[in-house]
C-alpha positions in Angstrom: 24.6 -21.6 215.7 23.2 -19.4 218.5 20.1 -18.7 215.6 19.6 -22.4 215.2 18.9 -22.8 219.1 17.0 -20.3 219.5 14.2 -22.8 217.9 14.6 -24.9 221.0 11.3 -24.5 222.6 11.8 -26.4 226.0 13.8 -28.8 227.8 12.6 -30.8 230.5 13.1 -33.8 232.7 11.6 -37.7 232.1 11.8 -38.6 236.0 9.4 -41.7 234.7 11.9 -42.5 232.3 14.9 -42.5 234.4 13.0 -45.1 236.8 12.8 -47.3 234.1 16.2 -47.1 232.5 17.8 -46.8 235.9 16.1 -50.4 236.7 17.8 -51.8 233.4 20.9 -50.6 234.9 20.7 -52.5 237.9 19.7 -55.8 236.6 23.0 -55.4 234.4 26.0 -57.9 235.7 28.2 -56.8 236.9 31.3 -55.8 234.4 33.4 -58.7 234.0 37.3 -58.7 235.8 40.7 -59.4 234.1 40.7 -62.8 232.8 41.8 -65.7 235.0 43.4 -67.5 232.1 45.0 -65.0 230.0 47.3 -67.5 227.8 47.2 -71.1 227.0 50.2 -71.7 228.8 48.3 -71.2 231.9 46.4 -74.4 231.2 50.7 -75.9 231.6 51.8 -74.4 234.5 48.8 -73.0 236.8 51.5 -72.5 240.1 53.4 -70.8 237.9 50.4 -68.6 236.4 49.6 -67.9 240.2 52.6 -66.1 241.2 52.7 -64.4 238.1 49.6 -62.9 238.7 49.8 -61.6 242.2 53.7 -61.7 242.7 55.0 -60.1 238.7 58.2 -60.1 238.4 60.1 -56.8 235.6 60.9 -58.6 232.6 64.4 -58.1 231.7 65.2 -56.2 228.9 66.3 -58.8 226.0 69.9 -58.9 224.9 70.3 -58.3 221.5 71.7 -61.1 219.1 75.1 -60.2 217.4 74.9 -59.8 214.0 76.7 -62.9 213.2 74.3 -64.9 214.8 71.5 -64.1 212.9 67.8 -63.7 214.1 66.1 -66.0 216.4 65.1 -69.1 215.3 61.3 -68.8 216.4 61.2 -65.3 215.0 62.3 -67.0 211.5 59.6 -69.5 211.9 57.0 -67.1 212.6 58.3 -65.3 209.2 58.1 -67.9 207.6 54.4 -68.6 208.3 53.4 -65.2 207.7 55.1 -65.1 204.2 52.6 -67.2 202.9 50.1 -66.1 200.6 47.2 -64.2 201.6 44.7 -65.8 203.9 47.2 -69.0 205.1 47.3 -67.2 208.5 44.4 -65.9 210.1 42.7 -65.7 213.3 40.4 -68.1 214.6 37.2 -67.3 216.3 37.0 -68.6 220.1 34.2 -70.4 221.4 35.0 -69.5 224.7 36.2 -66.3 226.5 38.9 -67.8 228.2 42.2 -68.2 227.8 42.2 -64.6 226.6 45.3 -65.1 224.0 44.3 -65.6 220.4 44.3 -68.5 218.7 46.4 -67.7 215.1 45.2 -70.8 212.4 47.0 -71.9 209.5 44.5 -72.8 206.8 41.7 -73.4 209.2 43.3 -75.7 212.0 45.1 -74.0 215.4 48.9 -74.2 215.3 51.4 -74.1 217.8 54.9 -72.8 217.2 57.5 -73.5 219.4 61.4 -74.3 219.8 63.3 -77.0 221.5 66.8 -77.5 222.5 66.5 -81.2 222.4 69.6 -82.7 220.4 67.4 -85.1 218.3 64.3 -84.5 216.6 60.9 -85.7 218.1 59.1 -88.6 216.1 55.6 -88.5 215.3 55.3 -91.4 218.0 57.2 -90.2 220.5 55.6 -86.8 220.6 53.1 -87.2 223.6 55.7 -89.2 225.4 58.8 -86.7 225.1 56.7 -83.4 224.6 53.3 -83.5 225.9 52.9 -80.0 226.7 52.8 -79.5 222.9 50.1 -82.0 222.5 48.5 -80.3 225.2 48.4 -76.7 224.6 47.3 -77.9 220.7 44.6 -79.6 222.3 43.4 -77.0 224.3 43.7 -74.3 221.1 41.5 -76.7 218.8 39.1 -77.0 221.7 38.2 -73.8 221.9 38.2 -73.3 218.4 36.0 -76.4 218.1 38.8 -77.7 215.1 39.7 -81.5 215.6 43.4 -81.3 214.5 45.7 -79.1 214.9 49.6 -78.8 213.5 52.7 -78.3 215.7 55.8 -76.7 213.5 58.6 -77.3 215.9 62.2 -75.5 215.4 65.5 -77.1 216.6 67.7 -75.0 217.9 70.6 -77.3 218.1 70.5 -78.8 214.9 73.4 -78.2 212.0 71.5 -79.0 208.8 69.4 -76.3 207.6 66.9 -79.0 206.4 66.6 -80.7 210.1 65.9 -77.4 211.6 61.6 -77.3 211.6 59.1 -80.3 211.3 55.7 -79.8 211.0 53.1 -81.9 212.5 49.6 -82.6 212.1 48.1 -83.9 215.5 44.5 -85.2 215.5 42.0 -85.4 218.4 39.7 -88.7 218.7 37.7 -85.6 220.7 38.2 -82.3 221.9 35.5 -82.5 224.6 38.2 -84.0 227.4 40.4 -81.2 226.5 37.4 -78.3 227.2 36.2 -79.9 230.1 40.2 -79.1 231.2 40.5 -75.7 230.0 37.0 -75.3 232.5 39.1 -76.7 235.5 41.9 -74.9 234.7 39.6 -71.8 234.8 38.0 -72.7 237.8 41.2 -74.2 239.9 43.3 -71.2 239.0 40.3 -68.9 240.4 40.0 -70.6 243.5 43.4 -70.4 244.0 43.7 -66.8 243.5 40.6 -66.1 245.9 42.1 -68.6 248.9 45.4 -67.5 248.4 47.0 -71.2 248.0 49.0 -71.9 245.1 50.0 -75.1 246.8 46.4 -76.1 246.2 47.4 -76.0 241.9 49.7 -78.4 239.9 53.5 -78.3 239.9 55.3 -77.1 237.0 58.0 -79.5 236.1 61.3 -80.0 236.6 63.0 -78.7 233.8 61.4 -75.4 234.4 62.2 -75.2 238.3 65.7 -73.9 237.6 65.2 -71.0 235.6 62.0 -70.3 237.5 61.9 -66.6 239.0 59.3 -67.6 241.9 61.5 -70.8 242.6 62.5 -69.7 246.4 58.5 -69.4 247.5 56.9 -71.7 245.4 59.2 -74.9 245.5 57.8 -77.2 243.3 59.6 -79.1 240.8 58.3 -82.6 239.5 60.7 -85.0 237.8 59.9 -85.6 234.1 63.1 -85.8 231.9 62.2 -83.4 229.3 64.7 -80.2 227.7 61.9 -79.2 225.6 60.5 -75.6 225.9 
């Protein structure tokens, strides 16, 4: 190697090229920060999304199931979807950089997966009256996707037929544009909120959450709508 440099003739500086490249620099912005919405849920519960950001709380370590249980119920769901043939399942391509979380599409359209508890199955009707935050976090998915439907396959925990344990649901949007113009006041309410330090300025979470909520002492909000759905 030492033979091959020995061809180097001269090395010098390029203080007229520094200038400019050094002026390129500058004009960069500025690297962008964590994201302010890092999941969809955010969107939900923005007091909660608050606390979690500048208050975290450890996670507690999962307790295992028993092995006559079986597994999880959303775990099975998600295998379910994921056994299907190639291609079903795929990734679609934001058109905005916030929420930061993925948006996983089943042939084309957003999907939600989720469990409830509820001891009857939701109707097609009833959905946005017993379960909104399903409607809306599928809203929010497809609109930043730029897809106007979406489907919702919804487990039930509670329910002793194997056939009555998951619906699937297609939901279509008359327009997505109310639910961007959201996901941009979510961005820019949970960011002011952050900077002033007032999560009181930021919607409740709901009441069904307060209980089980980890920043229930400081935060103490609670609103009253009758829903066991998670």
């Amino acid at each position: 190697m030492s033979r091959v440099l020995d061809g180097v003739e001269s090395v010098r500086p390029r203080v007229d090229l520094d200038q400019v490249y050094r002026e390129r620099i500058d004009a960069l912005p500025p690297p962008a920060g964590p994201p302010v919405l890092e999941r969809f849920r955010d969107l939900l519960y923005p007091r909660r999304a608050y606390f979690e950001r500048t208050r975290p709380v450890a996670e507690e370590a999962p307790v295992p199931h028993r092995p006559a249980e079986g597994p999880d119920l959303y775990l099975r769901l998600a295998g379910m979807l994921e056994s299907g043939p190639v291609g079903d399942i795929a990734r679609l391509p934001p058109r905005t950089e916030e929420p930061a979380e993925e948006v996983p599409g089943f042939r084309g359209a957003p999907f939600l997966l989720r469990t409830s508890r509820a001891w009857e199955a939701i109707s097609p009707d009833a959905l946005v009256r017993r379960a909104p935050q399903y409607a809306l976090e599928l809203g929010y998915r497809c609109a930043v996707t730029g897809v106007g439907y979406g489907r919702i396959v919804l487990g039930y925990e509670r329910a002793s037929e194997p056939l009555d344990r998951v619906d699937i649901l297609e939901v279509r949007f008359l327009s997505v544009t109310p639910f961007a113009r959201r996901v941009r006041q979510g961005q820019e309410g949970l960011a002011r909120a952050l900077a002033q330090h007032r999560p009181e300025d930021l919607a409740p979470c709901p009441e069904w959450m307060f209980a089980d909520c980890a920043y229930a002492a400081e935060c103490a909000c609670g609103a009253s709508p009758d829903r066991s759905q998670r």
